[in-house]
N, C-alpha and C positions, 0 to 999 in steps of 0.2 A: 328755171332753176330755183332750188327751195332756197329758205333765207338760212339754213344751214351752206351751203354750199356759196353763198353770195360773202359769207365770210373770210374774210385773211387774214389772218394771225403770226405774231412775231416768231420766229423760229429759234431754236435755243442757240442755235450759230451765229445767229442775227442776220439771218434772211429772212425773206417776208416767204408765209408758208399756207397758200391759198388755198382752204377747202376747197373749191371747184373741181382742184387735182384728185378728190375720191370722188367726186362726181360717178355713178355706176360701181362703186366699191360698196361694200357693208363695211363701219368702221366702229369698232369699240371706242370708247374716249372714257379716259382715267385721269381721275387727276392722281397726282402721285407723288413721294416725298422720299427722299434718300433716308433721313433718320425712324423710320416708323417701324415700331413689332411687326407691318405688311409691308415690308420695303421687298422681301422675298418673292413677291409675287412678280415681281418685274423676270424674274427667270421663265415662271409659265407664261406672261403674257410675249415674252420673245420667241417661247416655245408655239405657241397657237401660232402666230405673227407668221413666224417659219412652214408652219405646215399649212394652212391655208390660202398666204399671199396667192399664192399662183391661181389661186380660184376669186381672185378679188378681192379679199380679203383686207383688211389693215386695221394699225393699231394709232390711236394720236396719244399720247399722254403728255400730260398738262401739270406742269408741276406749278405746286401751292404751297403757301409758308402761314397757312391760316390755320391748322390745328396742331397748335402747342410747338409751334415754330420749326419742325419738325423739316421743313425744308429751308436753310435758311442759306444757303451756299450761294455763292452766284453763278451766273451761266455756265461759263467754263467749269466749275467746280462740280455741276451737278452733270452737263456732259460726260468730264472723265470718270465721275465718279459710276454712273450706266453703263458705261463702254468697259470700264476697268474689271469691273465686279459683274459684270450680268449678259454682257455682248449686246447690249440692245443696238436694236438696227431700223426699228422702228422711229416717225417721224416725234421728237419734243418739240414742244414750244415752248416761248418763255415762260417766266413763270404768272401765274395769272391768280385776282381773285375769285373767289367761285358762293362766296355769300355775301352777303350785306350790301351794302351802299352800291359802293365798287364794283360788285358783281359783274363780271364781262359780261359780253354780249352773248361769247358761245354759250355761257350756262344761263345765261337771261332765255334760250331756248330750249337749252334742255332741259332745264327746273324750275323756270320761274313761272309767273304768275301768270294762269291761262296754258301751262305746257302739261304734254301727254303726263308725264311723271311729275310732276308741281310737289317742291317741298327742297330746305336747304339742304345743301349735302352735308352727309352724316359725319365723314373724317376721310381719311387718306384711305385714295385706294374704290373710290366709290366710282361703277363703270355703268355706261350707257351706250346700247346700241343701236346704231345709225344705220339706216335700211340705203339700200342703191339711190332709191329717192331723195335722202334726207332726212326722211323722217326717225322719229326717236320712234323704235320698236320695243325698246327694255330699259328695264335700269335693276341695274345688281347690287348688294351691300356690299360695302369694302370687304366683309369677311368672307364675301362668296368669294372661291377664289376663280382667275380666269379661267382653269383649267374642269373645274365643277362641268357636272354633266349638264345642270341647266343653263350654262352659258353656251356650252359646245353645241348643244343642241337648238338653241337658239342660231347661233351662228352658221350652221348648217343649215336650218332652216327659211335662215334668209339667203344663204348664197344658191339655194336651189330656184 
């Protein structure tokens, strides 16, 4: 098993929510924020979420309150506030840091020092894709948006 997939992270419900479970999936990972000018993209990335699943596919998004406080709600808060406004149905987790000190572990592998894509994330909205293996296959600027042909095709490209 990759040291992606060996991880389990807290779930926005407050179950525990075990990467293992994409084990054999391709899975985008976003960190993401309810108040951001990219908060919109949470519709595309339910839209991809939707038309792929059934081929393997999945989304995790990760919410974060480290660029310009931009998520600062508590769990339930950013729950209804996904469900209310966007139908997301894909899995969250808590909210996590994703630079400096603190840095979790998930993004200690997908940016940190010695990884495929190595460098701090940019700001909200910034996504990395996770191969069936585990392995990081991409990483896209917050401003690509999910729905951009170079992610689709990315994504198709690994679920083939």
């Amino acid at each position: 098993m990759s040291a992606f997939h060996d991880l389990t992270l807290d779930a926005l419900d407050g179950k525990l929510l075990p990467l293992e479970t994409f084990k054999g999936h391709v899975v985008l990972v976003v960190n993401v924020a309810s108040q951001c000018g990219l908060t919109p993209q949470y519709a595309a990335l339910e839209n991809i979420f939707q038309q792929y699943k059934s081929q393997g596919f999945s989304i995790l998004g990760v919410p974060c309150n480290q660029f310009a406080g931009q998520e600062p709600g508590t769990e339930q808060q950013i729950q209804e506030f996904c469900s209310l406004n966007y139908g997301v149905s894909f899995p969250l987790s808590s909210k996590l840091e994703v630079n400096g000190p603190e840095r979790h572990q998930l993004y200690r592998l997908l940016a940190g020092e010695g990884a495929e894509f190595e460098g701090d994330i940019t700001w909200n909205f910034e996504k990395f894709l996770v191969g069936q293996d585990g392995r990081v296959l991409a990483r896209f600027s917050p401003r690509t948006a999910p729905d951009d042909a170079t992610v689709i095709q990315a994504i198709e490209k690994s679920l083939a």
